[in-house]
BAFI-3210 file (N, C-alpha, C; in Angstrom, 3 decimals, decimal comma, padded with zeros to 6 digits):
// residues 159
n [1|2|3|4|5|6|7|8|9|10|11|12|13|14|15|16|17|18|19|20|21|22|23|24|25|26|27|28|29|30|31|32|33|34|35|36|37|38|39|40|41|42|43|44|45|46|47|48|49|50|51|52|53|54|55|56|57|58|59|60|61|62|63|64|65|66|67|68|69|70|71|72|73|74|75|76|77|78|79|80|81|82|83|84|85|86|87|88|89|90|91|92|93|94|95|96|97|98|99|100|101|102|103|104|105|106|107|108|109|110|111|112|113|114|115|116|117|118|119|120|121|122|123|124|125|126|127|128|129|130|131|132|133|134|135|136|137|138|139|140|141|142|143|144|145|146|147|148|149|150|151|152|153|154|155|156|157|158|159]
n.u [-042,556|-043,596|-045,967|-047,836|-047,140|-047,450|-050,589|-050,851|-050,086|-051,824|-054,514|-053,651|-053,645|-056,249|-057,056|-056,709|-057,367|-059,395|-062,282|-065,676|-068,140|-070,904|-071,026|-069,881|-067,922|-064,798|-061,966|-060,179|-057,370|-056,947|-055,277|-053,175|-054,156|-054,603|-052,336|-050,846|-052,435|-052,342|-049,670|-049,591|-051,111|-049,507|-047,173|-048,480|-048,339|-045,652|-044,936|-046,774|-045,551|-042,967|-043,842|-045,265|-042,747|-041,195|-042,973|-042,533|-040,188|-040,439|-041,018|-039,096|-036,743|-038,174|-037,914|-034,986|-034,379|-035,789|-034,420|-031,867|-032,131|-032,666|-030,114|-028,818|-029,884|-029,225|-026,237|-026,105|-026,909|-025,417|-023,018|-023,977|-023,752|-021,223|-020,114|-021,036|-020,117|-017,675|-018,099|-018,435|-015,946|-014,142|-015,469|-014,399|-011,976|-011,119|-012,987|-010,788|-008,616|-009,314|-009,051|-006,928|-005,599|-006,760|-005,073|-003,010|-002,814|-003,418|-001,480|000,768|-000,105|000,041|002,638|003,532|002,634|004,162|006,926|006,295|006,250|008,794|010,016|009,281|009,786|013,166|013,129|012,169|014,235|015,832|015,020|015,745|017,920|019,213|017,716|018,994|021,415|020,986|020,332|022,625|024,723|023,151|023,493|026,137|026,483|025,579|027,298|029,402|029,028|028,480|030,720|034,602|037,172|039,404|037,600|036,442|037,956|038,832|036,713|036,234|038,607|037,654|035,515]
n.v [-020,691|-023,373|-024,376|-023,442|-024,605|-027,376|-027,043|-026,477|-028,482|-030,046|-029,301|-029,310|-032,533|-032,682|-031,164|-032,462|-035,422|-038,567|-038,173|-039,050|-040,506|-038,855|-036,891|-034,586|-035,420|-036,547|-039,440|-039,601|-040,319|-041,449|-041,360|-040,381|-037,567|-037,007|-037,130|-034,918|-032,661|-032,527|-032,013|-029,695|-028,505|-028,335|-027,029|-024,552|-022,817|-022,200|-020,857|-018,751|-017,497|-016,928|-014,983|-013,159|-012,085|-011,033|-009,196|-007,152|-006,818|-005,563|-003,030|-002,330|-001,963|-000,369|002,335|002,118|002,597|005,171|006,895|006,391|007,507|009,995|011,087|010,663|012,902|015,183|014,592|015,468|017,959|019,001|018,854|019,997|022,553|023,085|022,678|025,309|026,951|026,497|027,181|029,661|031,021|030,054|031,603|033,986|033,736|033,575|036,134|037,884|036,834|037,659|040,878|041,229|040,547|042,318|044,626|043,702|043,598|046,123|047,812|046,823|047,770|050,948|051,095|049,602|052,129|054,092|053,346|053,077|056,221|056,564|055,873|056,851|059,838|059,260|058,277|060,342|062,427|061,229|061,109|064,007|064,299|063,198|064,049|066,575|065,787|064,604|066,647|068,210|066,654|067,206|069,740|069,331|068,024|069,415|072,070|070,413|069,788|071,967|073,643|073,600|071,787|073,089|075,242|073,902|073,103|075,925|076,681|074,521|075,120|077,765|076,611]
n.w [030,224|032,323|032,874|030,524|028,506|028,870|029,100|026,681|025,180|025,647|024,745|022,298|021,913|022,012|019,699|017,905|018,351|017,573|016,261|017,675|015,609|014,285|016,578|018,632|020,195|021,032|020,736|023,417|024,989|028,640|031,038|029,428|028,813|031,555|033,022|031,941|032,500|035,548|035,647|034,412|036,545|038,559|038,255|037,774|040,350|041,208|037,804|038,261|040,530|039,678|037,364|039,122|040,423|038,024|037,641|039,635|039,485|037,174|037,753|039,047|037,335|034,889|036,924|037,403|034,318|034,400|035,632|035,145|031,940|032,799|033,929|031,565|030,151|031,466|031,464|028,511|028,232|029,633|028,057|026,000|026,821|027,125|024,718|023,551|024,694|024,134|021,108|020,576|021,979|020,100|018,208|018,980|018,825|016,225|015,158|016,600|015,014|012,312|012,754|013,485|011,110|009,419|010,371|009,920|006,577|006,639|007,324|005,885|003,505|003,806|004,410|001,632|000,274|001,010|000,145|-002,045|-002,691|-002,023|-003,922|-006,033|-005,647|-006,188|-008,305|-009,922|-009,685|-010,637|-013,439|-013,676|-013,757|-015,949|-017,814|-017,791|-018,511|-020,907|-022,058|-021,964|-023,531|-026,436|-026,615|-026,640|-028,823|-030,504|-031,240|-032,052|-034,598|-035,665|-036,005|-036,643|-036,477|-034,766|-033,753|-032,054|-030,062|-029,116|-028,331|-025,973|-024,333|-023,885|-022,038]
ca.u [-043,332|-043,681|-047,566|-048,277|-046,570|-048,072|-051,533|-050,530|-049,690|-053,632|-054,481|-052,942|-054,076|-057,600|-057,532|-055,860|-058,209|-059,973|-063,858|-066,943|-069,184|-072,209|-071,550|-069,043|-066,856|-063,565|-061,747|-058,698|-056,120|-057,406|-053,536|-051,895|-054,743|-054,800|-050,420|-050,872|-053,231|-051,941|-047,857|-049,582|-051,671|-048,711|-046,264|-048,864|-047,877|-044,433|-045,241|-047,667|-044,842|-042,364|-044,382|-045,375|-041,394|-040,949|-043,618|-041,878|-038,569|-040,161|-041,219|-037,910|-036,602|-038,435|-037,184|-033,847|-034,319|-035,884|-033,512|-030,612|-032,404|-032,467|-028,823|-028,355|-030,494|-028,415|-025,375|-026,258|-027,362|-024,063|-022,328|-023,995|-023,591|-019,619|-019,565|-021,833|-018,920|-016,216|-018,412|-018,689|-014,255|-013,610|-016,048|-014,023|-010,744|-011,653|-012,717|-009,581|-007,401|-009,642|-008,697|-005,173|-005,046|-006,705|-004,512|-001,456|-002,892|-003,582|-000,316|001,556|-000,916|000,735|004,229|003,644|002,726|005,356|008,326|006,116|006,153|010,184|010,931|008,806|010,588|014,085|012,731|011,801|015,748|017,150|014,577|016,070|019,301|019,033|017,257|020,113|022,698|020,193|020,170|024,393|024,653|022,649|023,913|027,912|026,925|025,111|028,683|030,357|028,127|028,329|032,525|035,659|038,217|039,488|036,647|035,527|039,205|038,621|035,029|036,502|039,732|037,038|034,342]
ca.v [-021,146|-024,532|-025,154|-023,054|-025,545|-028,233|-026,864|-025,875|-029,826|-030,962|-028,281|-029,625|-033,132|-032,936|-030,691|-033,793|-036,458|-038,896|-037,981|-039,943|-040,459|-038,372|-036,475|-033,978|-035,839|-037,930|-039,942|-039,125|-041,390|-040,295|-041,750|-039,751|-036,281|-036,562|-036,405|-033,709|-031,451|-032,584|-031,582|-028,483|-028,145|-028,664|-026,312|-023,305|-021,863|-021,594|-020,149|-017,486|-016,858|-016,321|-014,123|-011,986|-011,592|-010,460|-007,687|-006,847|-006,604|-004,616|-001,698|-001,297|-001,763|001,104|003,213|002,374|003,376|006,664|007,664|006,554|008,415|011,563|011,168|011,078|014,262|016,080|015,070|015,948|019,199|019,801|018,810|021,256|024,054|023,043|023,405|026,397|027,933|026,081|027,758|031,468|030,764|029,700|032,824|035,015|033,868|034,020|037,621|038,295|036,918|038,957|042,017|041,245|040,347|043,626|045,724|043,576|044,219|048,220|048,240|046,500|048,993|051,883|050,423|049,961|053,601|054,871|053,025|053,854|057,558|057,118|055,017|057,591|060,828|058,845|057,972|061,764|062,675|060,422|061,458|065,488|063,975|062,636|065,333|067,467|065,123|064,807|068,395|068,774|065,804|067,689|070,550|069,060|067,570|070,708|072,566|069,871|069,856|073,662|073,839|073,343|071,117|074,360|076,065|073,062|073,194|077,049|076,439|073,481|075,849|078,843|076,383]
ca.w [031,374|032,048|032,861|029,335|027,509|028,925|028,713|024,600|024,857|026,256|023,780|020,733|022,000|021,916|018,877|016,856|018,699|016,395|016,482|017,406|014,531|014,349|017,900|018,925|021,318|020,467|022,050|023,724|026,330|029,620|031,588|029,157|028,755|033,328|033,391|030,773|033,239|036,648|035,639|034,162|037,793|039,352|037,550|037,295|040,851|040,746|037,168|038,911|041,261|038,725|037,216|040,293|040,653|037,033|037,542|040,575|038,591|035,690|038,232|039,602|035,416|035,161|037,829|037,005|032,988|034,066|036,582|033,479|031,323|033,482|033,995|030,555|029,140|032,463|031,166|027,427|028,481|030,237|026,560|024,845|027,128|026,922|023,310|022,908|025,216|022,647|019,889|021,547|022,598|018,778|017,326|019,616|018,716|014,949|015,142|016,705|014,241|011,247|013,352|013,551|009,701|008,792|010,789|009,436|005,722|006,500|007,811|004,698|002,581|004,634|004,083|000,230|-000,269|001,837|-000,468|-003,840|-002,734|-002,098|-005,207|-007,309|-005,693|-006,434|-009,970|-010,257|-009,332|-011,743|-014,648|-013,571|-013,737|-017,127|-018,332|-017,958|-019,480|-022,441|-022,887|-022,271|-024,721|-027,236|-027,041|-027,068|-030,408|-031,598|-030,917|-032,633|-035,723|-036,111|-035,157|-036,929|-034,858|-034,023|-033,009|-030,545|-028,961|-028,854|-027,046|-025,013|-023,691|-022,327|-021,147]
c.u [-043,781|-045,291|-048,299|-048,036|-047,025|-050,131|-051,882|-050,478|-051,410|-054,082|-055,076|-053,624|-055,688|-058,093|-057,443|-056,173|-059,210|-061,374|-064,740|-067,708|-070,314|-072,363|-070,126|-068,078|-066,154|-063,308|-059,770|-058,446|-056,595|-056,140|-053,552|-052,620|-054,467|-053,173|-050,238|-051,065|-052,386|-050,412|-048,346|-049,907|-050,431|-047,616|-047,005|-048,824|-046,836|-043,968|-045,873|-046,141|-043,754|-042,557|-044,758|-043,715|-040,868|-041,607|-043,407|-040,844|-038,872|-040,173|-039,650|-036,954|-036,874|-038,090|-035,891|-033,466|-034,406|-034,945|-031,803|-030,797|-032,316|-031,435|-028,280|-028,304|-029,350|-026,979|-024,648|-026,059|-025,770|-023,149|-022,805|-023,810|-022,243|-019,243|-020,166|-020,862|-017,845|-016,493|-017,815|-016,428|-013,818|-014,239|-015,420|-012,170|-010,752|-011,768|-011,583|-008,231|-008,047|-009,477|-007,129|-004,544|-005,321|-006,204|-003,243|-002,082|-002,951|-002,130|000,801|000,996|000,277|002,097|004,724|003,717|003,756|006,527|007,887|006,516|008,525|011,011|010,443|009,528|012,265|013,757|012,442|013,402|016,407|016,083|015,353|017,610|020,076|018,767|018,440|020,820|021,981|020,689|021,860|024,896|024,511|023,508|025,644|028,134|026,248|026,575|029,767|029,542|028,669|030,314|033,295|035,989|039,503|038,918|036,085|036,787|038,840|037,553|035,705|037,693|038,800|035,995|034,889]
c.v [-022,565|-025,159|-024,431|-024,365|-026,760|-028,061|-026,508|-027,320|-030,543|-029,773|-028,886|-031,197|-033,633|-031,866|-031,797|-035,269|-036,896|-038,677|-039,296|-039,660|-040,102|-037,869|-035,397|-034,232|-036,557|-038,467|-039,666|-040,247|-040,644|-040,164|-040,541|-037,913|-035,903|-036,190|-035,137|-032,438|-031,325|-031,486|-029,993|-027,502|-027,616|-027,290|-024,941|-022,401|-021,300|-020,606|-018,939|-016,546|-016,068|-015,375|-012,967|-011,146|-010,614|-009,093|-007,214|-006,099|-005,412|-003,380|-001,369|-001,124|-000,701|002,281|003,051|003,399|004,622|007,049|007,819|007,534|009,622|011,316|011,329|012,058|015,346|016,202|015,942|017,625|019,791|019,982|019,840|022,397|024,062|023,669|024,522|027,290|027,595|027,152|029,357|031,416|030,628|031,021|034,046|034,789|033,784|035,486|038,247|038,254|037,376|040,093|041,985|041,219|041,981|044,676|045,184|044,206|045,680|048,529|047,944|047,480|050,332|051,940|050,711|051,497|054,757|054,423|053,385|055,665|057,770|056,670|056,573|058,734|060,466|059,182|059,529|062,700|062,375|061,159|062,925|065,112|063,620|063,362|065,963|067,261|065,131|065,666|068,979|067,804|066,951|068,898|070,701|068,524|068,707|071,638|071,563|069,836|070,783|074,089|073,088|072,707|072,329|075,165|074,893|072,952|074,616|077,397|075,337|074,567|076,916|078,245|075,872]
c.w [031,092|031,732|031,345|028,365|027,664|028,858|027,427|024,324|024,494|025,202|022,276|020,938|021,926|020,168|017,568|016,980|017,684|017,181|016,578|016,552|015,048|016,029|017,278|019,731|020,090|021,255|022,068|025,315|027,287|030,752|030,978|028,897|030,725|033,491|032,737|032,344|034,667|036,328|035,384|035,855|038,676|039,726|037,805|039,052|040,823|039,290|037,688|039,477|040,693|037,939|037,532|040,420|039,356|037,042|038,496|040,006|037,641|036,717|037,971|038,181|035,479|035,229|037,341|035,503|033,334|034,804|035,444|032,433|031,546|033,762|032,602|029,704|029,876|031,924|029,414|027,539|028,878|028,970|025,961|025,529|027,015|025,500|023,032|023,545|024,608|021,420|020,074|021,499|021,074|017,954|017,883|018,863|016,770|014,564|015,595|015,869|012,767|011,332|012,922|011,975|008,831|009,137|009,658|007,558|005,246|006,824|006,436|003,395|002,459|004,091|002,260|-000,341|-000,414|001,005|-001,794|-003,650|-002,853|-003,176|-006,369|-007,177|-006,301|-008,001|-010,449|-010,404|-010,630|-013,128|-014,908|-014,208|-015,447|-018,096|-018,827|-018,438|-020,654|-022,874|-022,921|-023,553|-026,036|-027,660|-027,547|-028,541|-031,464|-031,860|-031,767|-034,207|-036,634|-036,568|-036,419|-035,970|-034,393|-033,139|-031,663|-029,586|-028,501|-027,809|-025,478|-023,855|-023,280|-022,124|-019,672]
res [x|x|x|x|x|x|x|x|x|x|x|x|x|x|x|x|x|x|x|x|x|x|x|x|x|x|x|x|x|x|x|x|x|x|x|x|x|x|x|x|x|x|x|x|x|x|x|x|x|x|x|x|x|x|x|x|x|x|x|x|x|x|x|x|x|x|x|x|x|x|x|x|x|x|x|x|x|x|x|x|x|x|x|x|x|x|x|x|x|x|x|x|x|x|x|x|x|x|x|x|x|x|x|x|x|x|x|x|x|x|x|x|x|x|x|x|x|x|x|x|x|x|x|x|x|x|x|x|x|x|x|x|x|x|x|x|x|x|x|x|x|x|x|x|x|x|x|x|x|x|x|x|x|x|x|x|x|x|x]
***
């Protein structure tokens, strides 16, 4: 503002004025202290006015901020109810695929048991199987042990 600056001028001018001895006055240029005041005189409506317009301006400032502001909490608000339905849509499809994993694991469970039970009856076959050759083994070399090579042709011709 212009008439501030010139009244900060007349101001600064009389604060920096050389003093009269033994009083309280100085002396100061009265030309150059009267252009000082007048330009300030001059200047300080259009300052006023400028002024009046600015506090004019701030209202509607103001109004604008809050009305921005309430557009902004509105559309916040709408953001979080979006993601709290992202959250809820992602905690749903989550539990669904811990469902799906513990069926597929009960099911591969299932599966495992079902090929141990047919490997172990197999494995039970072949141990019978084995068994028995053991025990014809055994007994073909107990027969040969005991035997002449006569007597095991003799055994061999009525077995």
């Amino acid at each position: 503002m212009d008439s501030i600056e010139k009244l900060t001028t007349a101001i600064t001018l009389i604060e920096e004025a050389r003093g009269v001895p033994l009083s309280a006055s100085c002396v100061i240029h009265r030309g150059e202290m009267l252009e000082i005041l007048v330009d300030a005189r001059t200047s300080l409506p259009t300052d006023l006015f400028s002024a009046e317009e600015i506090l004019a301006k701030k209202e509607i400032l103001f109004e604008e901020g809050r009305s921005s502001a309430e557009k902004l909490v509105a559309t916040a608000r709408e953001e979080v109810a979006r993601m709290v339905e992202q959250t809820a849509i992602v905690q749903s499809a989550r539990d669904e695929a811990q469902r799906i994993l513990d069926d597929a694991r009960s099911a591969a469970a299932d599966e495992r048991a079902e090929v141990e039970s047919y490997i172990d009856g197999r494995l039970a076959t072949l141990e019978v199987i084995l068994n028995k050759t053991m025990d014809a083994v055994a007994r073909g070399r107990e027969k040969l042990d005991g035997a002449d090579d006569k007597d095991v042709l003799s055994q061999l011709a009525t077995d």
